[in-house]
Each structure stands twice: as C-alpha cells, then as structure tokens.
N, C-alpha and C positions, 0 to 999 in steps of 0.2 A: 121330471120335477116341475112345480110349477112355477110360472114370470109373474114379476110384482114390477109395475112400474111405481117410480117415487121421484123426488123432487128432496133435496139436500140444498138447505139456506144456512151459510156462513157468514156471518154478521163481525167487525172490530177485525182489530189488529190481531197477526200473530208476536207474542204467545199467547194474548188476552182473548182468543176467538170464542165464539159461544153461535148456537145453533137451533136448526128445525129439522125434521125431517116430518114431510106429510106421503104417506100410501093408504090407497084406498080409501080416498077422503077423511082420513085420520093426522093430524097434524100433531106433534109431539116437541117435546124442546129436550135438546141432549144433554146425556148428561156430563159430558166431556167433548171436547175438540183438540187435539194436539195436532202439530204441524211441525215434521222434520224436515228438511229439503224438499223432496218434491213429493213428502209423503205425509197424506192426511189420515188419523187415527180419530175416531168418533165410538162411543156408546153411547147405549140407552134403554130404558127400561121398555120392554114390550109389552109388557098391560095394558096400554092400550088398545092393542092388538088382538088381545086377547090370549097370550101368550106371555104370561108373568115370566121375568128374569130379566137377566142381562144380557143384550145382543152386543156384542164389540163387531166393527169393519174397520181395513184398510184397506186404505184406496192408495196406488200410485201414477200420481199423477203426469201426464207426457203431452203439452201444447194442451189442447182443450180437451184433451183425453182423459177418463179414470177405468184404472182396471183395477180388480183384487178380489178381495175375498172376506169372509167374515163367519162367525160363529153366534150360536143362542140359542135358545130351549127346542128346537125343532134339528140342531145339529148345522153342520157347515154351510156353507152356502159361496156361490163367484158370483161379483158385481163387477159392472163396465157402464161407464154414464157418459154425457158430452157435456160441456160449461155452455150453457143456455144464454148465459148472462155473466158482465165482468163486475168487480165492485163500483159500488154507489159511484156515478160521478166518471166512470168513463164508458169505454165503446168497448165491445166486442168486433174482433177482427172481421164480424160479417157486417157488424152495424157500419164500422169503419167504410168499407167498401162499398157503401150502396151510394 
C-alpha cells in the first residue's frame, strides 16, 4: 500500500474542538472532531483529494503517541502519528527539556 505523510491541527476545547488536516500540500478543515478519553474521532470530506466521500479516522492516543485506523472511498486504511507540538501556550515535553 501506499504512505501518506500529514499534519492533523486540533484547535479549542474539548467538546468544542474543530480542525485541519493538510497531505500532500492540500490543507482541509474537518468536518467533525470528537474526543473520548484518550480517544480522538475526526472526518472529512476527500474532494479535495481527489477522492469525493467521507473519510472517518481513529486515533488512540498513548503519551505523544497516536495509532488506529480509518476508512473512505479508497477502503480501510492504519495510521500512527507523534504530537509535534502541545496546545497554544505551553511546551512539549522535548521543548521542556532543552
């Protein structure tokens, strides 16, 4: 199969959360964000992609870890990401340490 690298922006409070995802120099805004305990639920329309439909991911989250999975017009798919960055306003445990 083939690797897509991306970039997921969670912006506001949970349950109010709202979003980006940008791949392949395509940047989108979501159309959903849900947040249960350590688990983050996101869709979004792929037309811009080139790929009309609905893409849904979850991701569960573990320290600055995300793994899961996810479905859309191309069929299933597993993601795994690292938290780059913490919300506005503080450090990330690498920034912390330097």
């Amino acid at each position: 199969g083939q690797t897509f690298t991306g970039e997921l922006t969670l912006t506001g409070e949970s349950p109010s959360l709202t979003g980006a995802m940008k791949v392949q120099g395509i940047e989108i805004e979501l159309s959903s964000v849900e947040v249960s305990g350590s688990t983050v639920e996101i869709a979004f329309d792929g037309a811009p992609f080139g790929m009309p439909g609905l893409f849904e991911m979850r991701l569960d989250i573990e320290g600055d870890r995300a793994r899961g999975g996810g479905s859309g017009p191309p069929g299933t798919f597993t993601l795994e990401g690292t938290r780059v960055s913490g919300p506005s306003g503080t450090e990330t445990p690498e920034e912390a340490r330097r």
